[in-house]
C-alpha positions as CSV (number, residue, x, y, z in Angstrom):
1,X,42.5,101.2,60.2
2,X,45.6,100.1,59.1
3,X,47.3,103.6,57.7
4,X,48.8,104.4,61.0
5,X,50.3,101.3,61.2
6,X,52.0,102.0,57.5
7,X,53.0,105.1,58.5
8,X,55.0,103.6,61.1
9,X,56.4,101.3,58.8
10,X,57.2,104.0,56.2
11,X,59.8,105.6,58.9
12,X,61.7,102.2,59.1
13,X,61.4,100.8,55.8
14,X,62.6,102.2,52.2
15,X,60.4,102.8,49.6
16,X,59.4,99.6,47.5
17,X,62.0,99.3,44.7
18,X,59.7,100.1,41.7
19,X,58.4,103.4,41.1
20,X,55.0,103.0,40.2
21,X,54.4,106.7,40.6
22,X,54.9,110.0,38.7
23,X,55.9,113.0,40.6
24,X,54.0,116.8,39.5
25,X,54.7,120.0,40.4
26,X,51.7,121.6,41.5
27,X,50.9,125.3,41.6
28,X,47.6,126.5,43.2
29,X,46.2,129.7,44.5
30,X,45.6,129.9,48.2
31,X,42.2,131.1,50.1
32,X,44.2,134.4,50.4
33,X,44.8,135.4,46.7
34,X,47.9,136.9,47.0
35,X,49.8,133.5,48.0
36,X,50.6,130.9,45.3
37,X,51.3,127.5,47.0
38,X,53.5,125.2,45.4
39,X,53.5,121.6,46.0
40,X,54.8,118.2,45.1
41,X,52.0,115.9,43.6
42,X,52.7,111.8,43.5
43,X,50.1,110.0,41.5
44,X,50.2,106.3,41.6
45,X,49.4,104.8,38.7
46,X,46.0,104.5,37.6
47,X,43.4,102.9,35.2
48,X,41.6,105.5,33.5
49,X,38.7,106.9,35.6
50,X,40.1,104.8,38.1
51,X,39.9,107.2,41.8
52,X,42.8,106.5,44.5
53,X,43.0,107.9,48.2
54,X,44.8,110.9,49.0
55,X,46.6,112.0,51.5
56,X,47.7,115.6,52.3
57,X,50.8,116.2,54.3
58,X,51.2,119.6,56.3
59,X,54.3,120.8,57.6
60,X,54.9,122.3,61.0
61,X,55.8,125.4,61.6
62,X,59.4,126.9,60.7
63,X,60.6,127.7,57.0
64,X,59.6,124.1,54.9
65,X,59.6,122.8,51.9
66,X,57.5,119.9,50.9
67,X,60.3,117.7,52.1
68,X,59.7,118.5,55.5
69,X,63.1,118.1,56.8
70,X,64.1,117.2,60.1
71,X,67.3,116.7,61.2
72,X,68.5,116.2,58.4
73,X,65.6,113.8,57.4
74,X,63.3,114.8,54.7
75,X,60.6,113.0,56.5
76,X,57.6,114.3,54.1
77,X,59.4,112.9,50.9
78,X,60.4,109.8,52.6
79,X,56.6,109.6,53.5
80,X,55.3,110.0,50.4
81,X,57.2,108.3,48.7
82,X,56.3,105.3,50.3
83,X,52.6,105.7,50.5
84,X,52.6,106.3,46.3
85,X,53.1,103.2,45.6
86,X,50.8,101.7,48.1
87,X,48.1,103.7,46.3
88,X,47.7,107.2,47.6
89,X,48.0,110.5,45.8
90,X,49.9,112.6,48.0
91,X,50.2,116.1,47.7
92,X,53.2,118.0,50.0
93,X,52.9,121.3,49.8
94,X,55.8,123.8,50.2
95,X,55.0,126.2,53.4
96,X,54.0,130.2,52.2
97,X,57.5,131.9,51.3
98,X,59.8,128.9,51.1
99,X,60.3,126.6,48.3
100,X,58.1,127.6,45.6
101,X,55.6,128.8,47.2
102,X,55.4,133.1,47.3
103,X,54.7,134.9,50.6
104,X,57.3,136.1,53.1
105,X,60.2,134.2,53.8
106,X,60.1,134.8,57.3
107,X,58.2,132.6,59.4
108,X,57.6,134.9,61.9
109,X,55.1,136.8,59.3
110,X,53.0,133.9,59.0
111,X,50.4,133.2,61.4
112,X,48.4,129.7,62.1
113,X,45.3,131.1,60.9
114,X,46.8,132.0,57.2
115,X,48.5,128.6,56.9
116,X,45.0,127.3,57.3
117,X,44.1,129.2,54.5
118,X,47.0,127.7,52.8
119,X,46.4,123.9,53.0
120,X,42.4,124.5,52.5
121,X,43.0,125.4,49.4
122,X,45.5,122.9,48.9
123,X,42.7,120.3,50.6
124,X,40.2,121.5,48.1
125,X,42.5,121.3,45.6
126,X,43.4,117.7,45.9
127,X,40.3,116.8,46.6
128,X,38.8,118.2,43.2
129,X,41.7,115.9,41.0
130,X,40.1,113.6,38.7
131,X,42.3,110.5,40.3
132,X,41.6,111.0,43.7
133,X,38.5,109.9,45.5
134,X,37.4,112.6,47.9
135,X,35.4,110.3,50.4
136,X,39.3,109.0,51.2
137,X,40.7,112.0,51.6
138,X,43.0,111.9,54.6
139,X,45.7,114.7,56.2
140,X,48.6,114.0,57.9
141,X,49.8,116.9,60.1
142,X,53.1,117.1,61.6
143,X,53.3,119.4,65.1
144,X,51.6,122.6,64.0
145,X,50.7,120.8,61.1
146,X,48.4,118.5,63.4
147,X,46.9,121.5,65.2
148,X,46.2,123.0,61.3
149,X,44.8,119.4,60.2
150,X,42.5,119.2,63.1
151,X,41.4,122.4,62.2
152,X,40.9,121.6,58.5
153,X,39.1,118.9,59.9
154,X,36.2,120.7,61.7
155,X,35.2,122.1,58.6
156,X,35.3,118.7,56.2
157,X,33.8,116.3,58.8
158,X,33.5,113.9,55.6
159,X,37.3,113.5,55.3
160,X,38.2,109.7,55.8
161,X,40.7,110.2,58.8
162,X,43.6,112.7,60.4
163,X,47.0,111.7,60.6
164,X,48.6,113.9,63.8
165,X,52.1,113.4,64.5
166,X,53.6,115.3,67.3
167,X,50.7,117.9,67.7
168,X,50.1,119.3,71.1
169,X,47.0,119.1,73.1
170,X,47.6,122.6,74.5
171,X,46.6,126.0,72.8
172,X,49.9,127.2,71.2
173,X,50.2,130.4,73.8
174,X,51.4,127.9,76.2
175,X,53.2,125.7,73.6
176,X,55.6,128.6,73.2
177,X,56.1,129.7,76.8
178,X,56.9,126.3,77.7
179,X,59.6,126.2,74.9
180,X,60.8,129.6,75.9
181,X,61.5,128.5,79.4
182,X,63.0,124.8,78.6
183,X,65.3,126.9,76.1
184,X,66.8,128.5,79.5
185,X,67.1,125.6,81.2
């Protein structure tokens, strides 16, 4: 398969110099009703009727926005906005209370389990646009984002692939002790 491979590029190159894309704010409602999820939608363009592969992008865990920044580095923007123009929708959604999304804007009040809600909504809500092809459907997860993905995954066996990016193999119990402790070190 060769997305991982343009992933990889995607982090060392910059974005092809035409923008053959429109960018959407999206708004849906999450699995728990109270929460309203907003997101940045790319949409390559498209022939009419035409379906393109999708990718959804989910953040890890801390207080992001679609953008996904690290270190400085909005990695999730710089991600989509190379894979638009290869042909993917993308859709990054903001984590529940930051950005536009509503929920508590402490991160410490959202468990694993209620972002899962989150992004299956925001999976089924991709997934149902009239320009994206559902059997192509892939999600990219970045460090708890990759433990939510994989998730996601057991209950869509028919997506077409998981992206996981810095996910641990170990339940997150032991995730945090081990930071904890290197934090005293």
């Amino acid at each position: 398969m060769f997305l991982p491979i343009v992933l990889a590029a995607a982090l060392a190159a910059s974005p092809p110099a035409t923008r053959c894309y429109t960018e959407h704010e999206a708004r849906f409602t999450s699995k728990d009703a109270a929460i309203t999820i907003a997101a940045g939608l790319s949409i390559p363009t498209t022939r009419p009727g035409e379906r393109k592969p999708a990718i959804l992008m989910v953040t890890g865990s801390g207080p992001h926005t679609r953008d996904q920044m690290i270190s400085r580095v909005p990695m999730f923007r710089m991600l989509g906005d190379y894979l638009a123009p290869l042909g993917f929708v993308v859709l990054r959604p903001d984590s529940r209370g930051f950005g536009g999304s509503t929920g508590p804007d402490d991160e410490e009040q959202t468990t694993t389990a209620e972002r899962v809600l989150d992004n299956r909504a925001a999976l089924e809500w991709l997934r149902a646009r009239p320009e994206v092809d559902p059997a192509r459907t892939f999600i990219f997860g970045h460090s708890e984002g990759g433990m939510i993905a994989a998730e996601l995954a057991l209950a869509s066996p028919d997506l077409a692939g998981l992206i996981l990016l810095s996910t641990s193999a170990i339940p997150g119990e032991e995730v945090l002790a081990y930071q904890g402790t290197a934090g005293l070190r």
